[in-house]
MIBA-225532 format. One record per residue (C-alpha): x, y, z; residue number from 0. Coordinates in steps of 0.25 Angstrom, whole numbers. Each point is the difference from the previous one (the first is absolute). Layout:
N
X,Y,Z,NUM
...
***
This chain:
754
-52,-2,-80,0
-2,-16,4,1
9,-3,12,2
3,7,12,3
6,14,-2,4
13,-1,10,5
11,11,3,6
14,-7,-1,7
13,4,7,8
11,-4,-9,9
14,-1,7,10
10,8,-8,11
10,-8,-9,12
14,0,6,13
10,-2,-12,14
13,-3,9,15
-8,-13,4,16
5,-8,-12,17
15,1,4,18
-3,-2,15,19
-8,-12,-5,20
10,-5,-8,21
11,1,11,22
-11,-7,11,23
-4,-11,-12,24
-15,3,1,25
-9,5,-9,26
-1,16,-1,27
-15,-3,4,28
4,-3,11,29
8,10,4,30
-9,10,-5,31
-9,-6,9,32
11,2,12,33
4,13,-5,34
-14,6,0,35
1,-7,15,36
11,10,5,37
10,-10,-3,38
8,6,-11,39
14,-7,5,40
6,-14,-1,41
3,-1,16,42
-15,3,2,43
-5,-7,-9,44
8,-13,6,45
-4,4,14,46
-13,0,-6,47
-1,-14,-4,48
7,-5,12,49
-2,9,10,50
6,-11,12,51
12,2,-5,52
5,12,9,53
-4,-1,16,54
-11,8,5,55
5,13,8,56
-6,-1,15,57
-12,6,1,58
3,7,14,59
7,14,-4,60
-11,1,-9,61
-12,-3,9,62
7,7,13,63
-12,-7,11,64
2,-15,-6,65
9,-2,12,66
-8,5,10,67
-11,-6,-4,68
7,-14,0,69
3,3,13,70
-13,4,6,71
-4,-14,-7,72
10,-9,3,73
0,6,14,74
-15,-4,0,75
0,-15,-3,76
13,-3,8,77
-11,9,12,78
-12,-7,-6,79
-7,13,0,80
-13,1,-8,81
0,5,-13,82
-10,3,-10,83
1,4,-15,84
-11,9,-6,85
0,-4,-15,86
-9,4,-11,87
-11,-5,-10,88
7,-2,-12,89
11,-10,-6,90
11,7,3,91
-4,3,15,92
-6,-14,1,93
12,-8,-3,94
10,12,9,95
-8,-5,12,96
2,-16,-5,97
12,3,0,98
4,7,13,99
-11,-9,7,100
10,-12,-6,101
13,6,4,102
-4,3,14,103
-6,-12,4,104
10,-8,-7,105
9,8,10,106
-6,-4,13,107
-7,14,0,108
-15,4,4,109
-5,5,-9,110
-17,3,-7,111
-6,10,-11,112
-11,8,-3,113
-5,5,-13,114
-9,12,-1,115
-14,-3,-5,116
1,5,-16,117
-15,3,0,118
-1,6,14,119
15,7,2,120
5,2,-12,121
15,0,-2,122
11,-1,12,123
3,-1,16,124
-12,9,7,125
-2,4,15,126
-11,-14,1,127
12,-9,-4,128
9,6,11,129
-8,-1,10,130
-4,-12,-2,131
13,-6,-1,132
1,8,14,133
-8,-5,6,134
5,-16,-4,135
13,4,7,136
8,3,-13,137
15,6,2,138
2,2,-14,139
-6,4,-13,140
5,-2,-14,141
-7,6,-11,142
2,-7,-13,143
-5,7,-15,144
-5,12,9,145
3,10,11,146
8,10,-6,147
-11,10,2,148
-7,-6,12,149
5,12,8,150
-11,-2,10,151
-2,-13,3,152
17,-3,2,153
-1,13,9,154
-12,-7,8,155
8,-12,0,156
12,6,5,157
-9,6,13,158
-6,-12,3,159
16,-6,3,160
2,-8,-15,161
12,-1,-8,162
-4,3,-15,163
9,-5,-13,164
-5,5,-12,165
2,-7,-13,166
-6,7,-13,167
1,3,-13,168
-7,12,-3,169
3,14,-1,170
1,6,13,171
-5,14,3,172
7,10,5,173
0,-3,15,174
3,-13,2,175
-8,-9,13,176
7,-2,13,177
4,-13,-2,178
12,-7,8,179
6,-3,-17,180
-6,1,-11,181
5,-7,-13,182
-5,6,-14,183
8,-1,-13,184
-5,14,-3,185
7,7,11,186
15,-7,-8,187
8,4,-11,188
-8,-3,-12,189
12,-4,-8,190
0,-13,11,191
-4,-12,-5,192
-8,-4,12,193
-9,15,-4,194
-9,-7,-8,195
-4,-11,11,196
-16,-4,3,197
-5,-1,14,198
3,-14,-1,199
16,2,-5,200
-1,10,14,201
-5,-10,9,202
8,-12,-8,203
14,10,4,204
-6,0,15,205
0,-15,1,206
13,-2,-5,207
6,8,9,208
-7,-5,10,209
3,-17,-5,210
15,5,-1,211
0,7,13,212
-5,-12,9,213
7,-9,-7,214
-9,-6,-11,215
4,-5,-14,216
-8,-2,-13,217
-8,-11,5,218
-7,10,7,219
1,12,-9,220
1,-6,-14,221
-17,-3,0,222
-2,15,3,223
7,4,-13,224
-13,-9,-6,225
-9,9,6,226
6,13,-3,227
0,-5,-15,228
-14,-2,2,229
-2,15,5,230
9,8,-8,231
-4,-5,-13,232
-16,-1,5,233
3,15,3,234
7,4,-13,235
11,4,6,236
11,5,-10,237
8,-14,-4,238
15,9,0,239
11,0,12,240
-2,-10,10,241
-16,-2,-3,242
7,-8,-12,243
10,-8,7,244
-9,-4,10,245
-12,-3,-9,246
9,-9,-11,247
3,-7,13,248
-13,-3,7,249
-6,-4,-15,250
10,-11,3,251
-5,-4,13,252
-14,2,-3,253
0,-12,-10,254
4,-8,10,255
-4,8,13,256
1,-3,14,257
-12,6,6,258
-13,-10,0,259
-9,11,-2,260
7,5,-13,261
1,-14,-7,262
-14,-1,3,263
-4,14,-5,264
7,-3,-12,265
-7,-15,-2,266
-12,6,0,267
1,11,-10,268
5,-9,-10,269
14,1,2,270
5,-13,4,271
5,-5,-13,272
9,13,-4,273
13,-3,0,274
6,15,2,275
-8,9,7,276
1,15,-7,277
-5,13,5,278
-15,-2,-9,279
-3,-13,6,280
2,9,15,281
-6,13,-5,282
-10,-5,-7,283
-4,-13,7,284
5,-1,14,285
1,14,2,286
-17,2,-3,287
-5,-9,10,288
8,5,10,289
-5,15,-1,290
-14,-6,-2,291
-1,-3,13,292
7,13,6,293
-10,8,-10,294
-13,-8,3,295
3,-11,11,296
6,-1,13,297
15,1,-1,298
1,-10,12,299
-1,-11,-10,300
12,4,-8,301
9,2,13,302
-3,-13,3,303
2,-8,-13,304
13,6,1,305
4,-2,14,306
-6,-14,2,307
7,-15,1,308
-14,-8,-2,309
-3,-4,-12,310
-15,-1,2,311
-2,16,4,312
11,3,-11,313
-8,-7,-10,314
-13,5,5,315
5,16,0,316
5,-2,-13,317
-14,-3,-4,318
-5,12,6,319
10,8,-9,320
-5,-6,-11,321
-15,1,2,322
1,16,4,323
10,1,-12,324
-11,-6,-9,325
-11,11,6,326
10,10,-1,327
1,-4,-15,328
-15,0,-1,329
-1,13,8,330
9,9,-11,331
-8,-7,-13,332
-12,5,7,333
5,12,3,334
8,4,-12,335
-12,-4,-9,336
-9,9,8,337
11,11,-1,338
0,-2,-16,339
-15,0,0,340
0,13,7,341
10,4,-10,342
-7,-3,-13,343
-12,6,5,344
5,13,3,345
13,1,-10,346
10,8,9,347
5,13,-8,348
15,-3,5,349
4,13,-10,350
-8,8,10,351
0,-9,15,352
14,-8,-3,353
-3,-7,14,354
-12,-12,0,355
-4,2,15,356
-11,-12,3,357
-6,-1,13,358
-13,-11,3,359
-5,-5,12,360
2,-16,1,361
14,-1,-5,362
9,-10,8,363
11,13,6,364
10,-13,2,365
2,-2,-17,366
-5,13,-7,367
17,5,2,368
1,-14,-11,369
-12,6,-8,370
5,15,-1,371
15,-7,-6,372
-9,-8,-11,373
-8,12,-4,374
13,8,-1,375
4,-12,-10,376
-12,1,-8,377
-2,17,-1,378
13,5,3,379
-4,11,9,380
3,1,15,381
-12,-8,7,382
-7,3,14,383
-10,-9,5,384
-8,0,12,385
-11,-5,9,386
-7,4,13,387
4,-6,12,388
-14,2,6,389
-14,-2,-2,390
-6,15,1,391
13,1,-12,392
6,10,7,393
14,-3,2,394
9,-6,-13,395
11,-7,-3,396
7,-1,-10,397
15,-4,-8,398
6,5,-12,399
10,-3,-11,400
7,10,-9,401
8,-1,-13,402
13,5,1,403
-2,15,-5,404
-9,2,13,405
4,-2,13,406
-11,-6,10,407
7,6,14,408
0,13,-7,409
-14,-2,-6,410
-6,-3,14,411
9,13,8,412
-7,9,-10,413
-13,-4,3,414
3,-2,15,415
-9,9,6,416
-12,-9,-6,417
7,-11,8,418
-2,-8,13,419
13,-9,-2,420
8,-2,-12,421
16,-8,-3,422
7,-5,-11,423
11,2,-10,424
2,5,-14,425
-6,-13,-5,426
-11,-2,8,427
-8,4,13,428
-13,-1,9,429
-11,12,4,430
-12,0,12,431
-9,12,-2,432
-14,6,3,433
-8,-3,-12,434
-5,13,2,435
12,6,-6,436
1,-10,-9,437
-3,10,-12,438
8,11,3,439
13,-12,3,440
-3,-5,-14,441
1,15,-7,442
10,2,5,443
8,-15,-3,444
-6,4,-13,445
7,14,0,446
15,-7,5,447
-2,-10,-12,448
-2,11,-11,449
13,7,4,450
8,-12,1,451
-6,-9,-11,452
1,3,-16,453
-11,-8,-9,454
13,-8,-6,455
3,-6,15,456
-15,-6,1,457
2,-13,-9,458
5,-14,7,459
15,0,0,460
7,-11,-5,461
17,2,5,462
9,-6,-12,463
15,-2,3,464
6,-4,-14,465
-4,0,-14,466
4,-12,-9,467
0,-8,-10,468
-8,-12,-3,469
13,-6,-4,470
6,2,13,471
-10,-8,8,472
7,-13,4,473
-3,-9,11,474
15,3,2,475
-5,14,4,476
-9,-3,8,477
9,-9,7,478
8,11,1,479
-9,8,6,480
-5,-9,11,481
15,3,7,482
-9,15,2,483
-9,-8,10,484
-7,2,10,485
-8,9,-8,486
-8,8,9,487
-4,17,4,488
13,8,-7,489
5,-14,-6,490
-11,-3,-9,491
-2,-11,-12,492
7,5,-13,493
-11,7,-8,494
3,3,-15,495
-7,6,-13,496
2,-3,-14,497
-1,11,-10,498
-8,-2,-12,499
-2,-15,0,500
-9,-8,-11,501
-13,-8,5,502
-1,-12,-8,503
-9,-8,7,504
-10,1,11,505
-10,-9,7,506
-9,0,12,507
2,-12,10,508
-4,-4,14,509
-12,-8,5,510
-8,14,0,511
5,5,-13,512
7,13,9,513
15,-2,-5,514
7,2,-13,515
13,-5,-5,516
8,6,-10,517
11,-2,-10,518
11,11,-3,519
11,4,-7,520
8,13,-2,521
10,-6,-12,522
11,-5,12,523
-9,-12,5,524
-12,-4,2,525
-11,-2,15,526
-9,-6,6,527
-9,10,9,528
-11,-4,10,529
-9,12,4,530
-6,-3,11,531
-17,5,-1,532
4,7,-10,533
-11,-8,-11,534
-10,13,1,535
13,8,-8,536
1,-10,-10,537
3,3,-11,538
13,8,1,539
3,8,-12,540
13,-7,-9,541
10,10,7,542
3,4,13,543
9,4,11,544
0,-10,11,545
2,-2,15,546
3,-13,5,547
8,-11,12,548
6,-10,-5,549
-5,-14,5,550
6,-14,-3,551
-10,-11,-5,552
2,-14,2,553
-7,-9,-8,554
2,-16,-1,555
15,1,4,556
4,13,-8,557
1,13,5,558
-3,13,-7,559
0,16,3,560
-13,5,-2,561
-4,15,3,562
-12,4,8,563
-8,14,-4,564
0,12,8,565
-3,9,-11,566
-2,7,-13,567
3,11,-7,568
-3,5,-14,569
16,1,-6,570
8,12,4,571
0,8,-11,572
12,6,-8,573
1,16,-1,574
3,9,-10,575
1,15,0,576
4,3,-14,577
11,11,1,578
-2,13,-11,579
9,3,-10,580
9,10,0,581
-3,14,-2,582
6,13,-6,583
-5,10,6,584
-10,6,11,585
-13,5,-6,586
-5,14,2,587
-10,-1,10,588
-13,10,-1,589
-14,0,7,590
-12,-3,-9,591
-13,8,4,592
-8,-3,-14,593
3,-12,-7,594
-10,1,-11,595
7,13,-4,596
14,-7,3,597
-6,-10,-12,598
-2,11,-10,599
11,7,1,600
9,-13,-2,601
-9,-7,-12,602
15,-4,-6,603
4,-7,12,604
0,-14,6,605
-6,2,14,606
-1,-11,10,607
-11,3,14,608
2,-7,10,609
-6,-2,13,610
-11,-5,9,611
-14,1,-5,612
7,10,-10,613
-10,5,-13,614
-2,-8,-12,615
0,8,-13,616
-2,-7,-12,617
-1,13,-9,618
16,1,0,619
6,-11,-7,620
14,5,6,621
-3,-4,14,622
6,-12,5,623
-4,-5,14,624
6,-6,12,625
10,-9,-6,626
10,7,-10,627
1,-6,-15,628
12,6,-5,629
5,15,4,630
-9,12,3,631
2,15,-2,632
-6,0,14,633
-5,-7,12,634
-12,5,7,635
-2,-4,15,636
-15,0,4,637
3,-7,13,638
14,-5,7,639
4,-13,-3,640
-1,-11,10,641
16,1,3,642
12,9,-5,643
8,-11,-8,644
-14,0,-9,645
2,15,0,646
15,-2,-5,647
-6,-12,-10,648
-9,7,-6,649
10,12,-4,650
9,-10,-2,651
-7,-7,-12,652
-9,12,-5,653
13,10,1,654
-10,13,0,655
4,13,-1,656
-9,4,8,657
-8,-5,13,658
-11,7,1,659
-8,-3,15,660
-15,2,3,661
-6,3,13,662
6,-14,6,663
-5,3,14,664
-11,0,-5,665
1,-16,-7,666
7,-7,11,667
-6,-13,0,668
-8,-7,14,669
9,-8,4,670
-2,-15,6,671
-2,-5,13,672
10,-9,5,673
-11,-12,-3,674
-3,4,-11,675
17,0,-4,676
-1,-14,5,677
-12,-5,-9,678
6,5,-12,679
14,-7,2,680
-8,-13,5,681
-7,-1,-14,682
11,3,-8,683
6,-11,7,684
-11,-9,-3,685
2,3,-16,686
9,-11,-5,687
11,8,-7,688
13,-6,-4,689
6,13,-3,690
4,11,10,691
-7,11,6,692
1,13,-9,693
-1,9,14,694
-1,12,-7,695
-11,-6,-10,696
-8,-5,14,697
3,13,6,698
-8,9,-11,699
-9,-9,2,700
-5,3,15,701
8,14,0,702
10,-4,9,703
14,-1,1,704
7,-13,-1,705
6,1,13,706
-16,-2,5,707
0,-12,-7,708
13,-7,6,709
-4,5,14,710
-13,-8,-3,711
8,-14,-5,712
7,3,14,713
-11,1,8,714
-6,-12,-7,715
12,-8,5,716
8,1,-13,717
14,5,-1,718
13,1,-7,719
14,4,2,720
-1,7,-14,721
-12,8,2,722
1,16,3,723
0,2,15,724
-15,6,5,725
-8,7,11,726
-12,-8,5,727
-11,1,-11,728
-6,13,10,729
13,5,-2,730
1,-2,-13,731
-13,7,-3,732
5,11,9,733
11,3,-9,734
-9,-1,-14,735
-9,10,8,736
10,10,2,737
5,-3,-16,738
-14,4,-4,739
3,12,6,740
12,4,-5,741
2,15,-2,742
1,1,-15,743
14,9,0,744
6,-13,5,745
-1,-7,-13,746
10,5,-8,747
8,-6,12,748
-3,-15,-3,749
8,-2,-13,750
14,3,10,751
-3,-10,10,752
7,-12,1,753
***
């Protein structure tokens, strides 16, 4: 093995995708693409590409307090009463406040923030907050990205005389807070397109209704789309519904945005010169320096790069962004490297503890949640990371991220006892504990893990939509496909695999030798590939299976598709299962309690012993063993064989008379662990090996059955539709166990069975 050893999810290939591509006029990759999507019709897929071609449904009989929350707010600013809007840390609830902060005053209204401290408070609206904002004479609250579970502090607010909107996007418990209206898109129908929405898309509803109901137009209203762009893609919202609409919109405006604070934002990271803004240059630029300063700084700086008209403050928060974003940076390599250190120091046994539980004193709380994703990306295996919150290193902290056979929330229930505090989702989540309990909350993390996590699931995952042909890879695709855009959370890039593709030539480049660039072909065409730090790999065997994005290359006025590497695989292997000839007949089956007296009494007859660590007896020149030359006056069985269809092949071709059986109880071979399954289908892989696999050769082999084998391809992330269907390799060796113990009056049996 030379590369990275990845799992990879291949979409299923939809065959009715050719004719729906030839009636749309696109290419079935395409469609394939759309298909694996959910959108498996004509009138989807249109409404897909151009998803402004049918009016928005009003959003009020799905969200049931959107009016009375415009209401209370439009009441407010017409009354100028005080308002306050408790946000929160992250993008998503950094740009909601912006936003309503905008809206508000651009309606005449009163209206301030607070954020809770990140490093003090933790997550959401608490009692110190409300009665503060008490205290500072506030009428009314609105809770932006948080709330939906602050049952306490609305209740306190409440008391103290406040009106309380809540805007969130979280799942709410099961007893909602006393607020005067709550708006969620997890209390609507989830087959509405406004389900999906972050708390920015929330907050961004509010203020239109708000605009519309005072009597303001798009002047007002059209730079908060900007801003709830920014959110929902920092947020990794899912891009479907209206998420979509609304962010192929704002990535318009942003280009050319409105907002002084934005324009400079996007000037500073480097951004000035693109001509398009996409969700990458958001997510993966913009995006960062806003969280870097909820994670690790003061989010008063965001708020007010976002909210101001001066040029010279908006300028100098935008620098702040983009120092703490740089420390931010500096803080994860310094912290991953240490995490890796640890790691290599002590090799974790993920086969016996599938969960890498890390906890140190000195590590920034603000940024391990980045580090925990990183780590996932490199081992594969649910990550958990944490740090004390005090000197005595008594209380820790700590977040986590899973893969997606293992559900953070469900994870952190489990072992809540252990727990102080603990949130999140199926993807991931945050934990306070008594690091006095910190051994028995890692058992029994540990413990959830092994029920829930098989060895196959504990590899990076690479998700691959379409397979294809190097032929069919066209800067006309890829065109194509840009109509899929905005890429994002449940609308990702296309990312495809070729089977069996020759490597003709490969070079390290790059100012530090770390990069490889490939050339190869698979008969229909011919690629260039850039592998990116992948020189330690090189060099790649001749043939492979390979995962890639495609990426157009311009180069002194031309234009070529190139494809960049996520992966590689040894080829997926063809199967055979030789099928046994026909037979006559049903040999007579008897037990065998001697077989030296068996061999003189039948000196006249070929015999053929077979069987696991049968006898070898080189004093009867009669006996054949194992593998039958020719016909035999009969078989003896000194063990089973690994699977009935040996059994029937091995009558088949020797056409005994007789079966004579041993004590086969007494033979049954040890059989493999499920690692041990893996290993042996991993080097056979490695073996360069044109011709197909002869399953029943490679099953004699290790004594098991072939079904073992396609279970182990499986779980090594290999597939095909023509391949036997199979239990889990445990499974698998369940059923060869409970072969090895067939009651021998069953074998006469086998010969009737289809």
């Amino acid at each position: 093995m030379t590369w990275p050893v990845q799992r990879w999810l291949v979409s299923p290939t939809y065959p009715e995708r050719v004719k729906l591509a030839q009636e749309l006029g696109l290419s079935p990759l395409t469609v394939q693409i759309l298909f694996d999507r959910g959108l498996q019709t004509a009138a989807e897929i249109q409404g897909f590409f151009d998803p402004h071609q049918e009016p928005l449904p009003p959003p009020f009989p799905d969200f049931t307090d959107l009016p009375v929350a415009v209401d209370i707010l439009a009441e407010a600013a017409k009354r100028q009463q005080n308002i306050a809007i408790c946000g929160d840390y992250d993008a998503d609830g950094m740009t909601s406040t912006s936003l309503l902060l905008r809206l508000l005053r651009g309606v005449g209204a009163q209206a301030d923030y607070a954020i809770p401290s990140r490093m003090r408070e933790g997550y959401g609206i608490n009692e110190r907050i409300v009665q503060e904002f008490y205290e500072q004479g506030i009428d009314i609250i609105i809770t932006v990205d948080n709330g939906i579970a602050a049952h306490a502090p609305i209740a306190l607010a409440r008391e103290l005389g406040m009106t309380v909107i809540v805007t969130d996007h979280h799942e709410p418990p099961a007893e909602l807070p006393p607020a005067h209206a709550i708006l969620n898109p997890r209390l609507i129908p989830a087959d509405s397109p406004y389900s999906s929405l972050a708390g920015v898309g929330v907050a961004y509803l509010l203020g239109l209704g708000v605009a519309e109901r005072l009597g303001y137009g798009e002047d007002l209203t059209e730079p908060l789309l900007e801003l709830c762009t920014l959110g929902t893609i920092a947020d990794i919202a899912p891009l479907t519904g209206v998420n979509r609409r609304w962010v192929q919109q704002g990535l318009r405006l942003l280009t050319r945005s409105r907002l002084l604070g934005v324009r400079t934002l996007i000037q500073v990271a480097g951004l000035g010169t693109a001509q398009e803004l996409n969700p990458d240059h958001v997510g993966f630029q913009i995006g960062p320096r806003i969280n870097a300063v909820g994670r690790i700084g003061d989010p008063q700086v965001v708020i007010e790069l976002f909210t101001t008209e001066d040029e010279t403050l908006a300028l100098q928060r935008a620098e702040e962004c983009e120092a703490t974003n740089l420390r931010r940076r500096q803080l994860c390599s310094q912290i991953e490297q240490e995490a890796i250190g640890i790691c290599e120091q002590q090799p974790p046994d993920f086969s016996q503890e599938p969960v890498l539980v890390l906890v140190q004193p000195g590590w920034h709380h603000g940024v391990i949640g980045i580090v925990a994703s990183r780590l996932v990306e490199r081992y594969g295996v649910p990550v958990f990371l944490g740090t004390y919150e005090d000197e005595a290193q008594t209380v820790i902290r700590g977040s986590a991220r899973g893969i997606p056979e293992f559900h953070v929330y469900e994870a952190l229930h489990a072992s809540g006892e252990f727990l102080e505090r603990y949130g999140g989702h199926r993807a991931a989540g945050g934990f306070t504990l008594s690091a006095a309990h910190f051994s028995q909350w890692r058992e029994r993390l540990q413990s959830f893990g092994r029920q829930c996590l098989q060895p196959h699931h504990l590899r990076p995952l690479v998700e691959l939509h379409a397979q294809a042909q190097l032929g069919e890879l066209t800067l006309t695709l890829y065109d194509e496909l840009q109509r899929l855009q905005p890429y994002g959370m449940a609308n990702p890039a296309p990312q495809f695999w070729s089977q069996r593709v020759r490597v003709v030539e490969q070079q390290v480049m790059g100012k530090e030798k770390n990069h490889a660039k490939l050339t190869v072909t698979d008969g229909t065409g011919e690629k260039k590939v850039l592998a990116w730090n992948w020189a330690p790999h090189v060099p790649l065997p001749e043939w492979l299976d390979m995962a890639y994005t495609l990426r157009p290359n311009e180069f002194q006025g031309q234009t070529t598709l190139e494809l960049q590497l996520l992966g590689v695989r040894y080829p997926i292997p063809q199967l055979e299962i030789k099928p046994a000839p026909a037979h006559a007949h049903t040999p007579l089956c008897m037990p065998l309690e001697n077989l030296e007296q068996l061999l003189r009494q039948n000196t006249d007859k070929k015999l053929l012993l077979y069987g696991y660590q049968r006898p070898e007896l080189p004093h009867h020149p009669h006996l054949d063993y194992d593998r039958p030359r020719g016909t035999y006056g009969a078989l003896i069985l000194w063990s089973l064989p690994p699977a009935p269809i040996y059994l029937r092949w091995l009558v088949a071709v020797a056409q005994p008379k007789i079966l004579y059986v041993h004590d086969v109880h007494a033979h049954i071979p040890p059989l493999p662990t499920v690692a041990q399954v893996h290993r042996w289908v991993w080097e056979t892989l490695r073996q360069p090996n044109p011709h197909p696999w002869n399953l029943l050769a490679l099953g004699q082999q290790h004594w098991v059955s072939p079904q073992v084998w396609i279970a182990g391809l499986r779980e090594l992330g290999y597939n095909s539709q023509d391949w036997a269907e199979t239990q889990s390799v445990q499974g698998e060796l369940a059923e060869l166990n409970a072969w090895y113990h067939t009651p021998l009056a069953e074998l006469p049996t086998l010969w009737h069975r289809p």
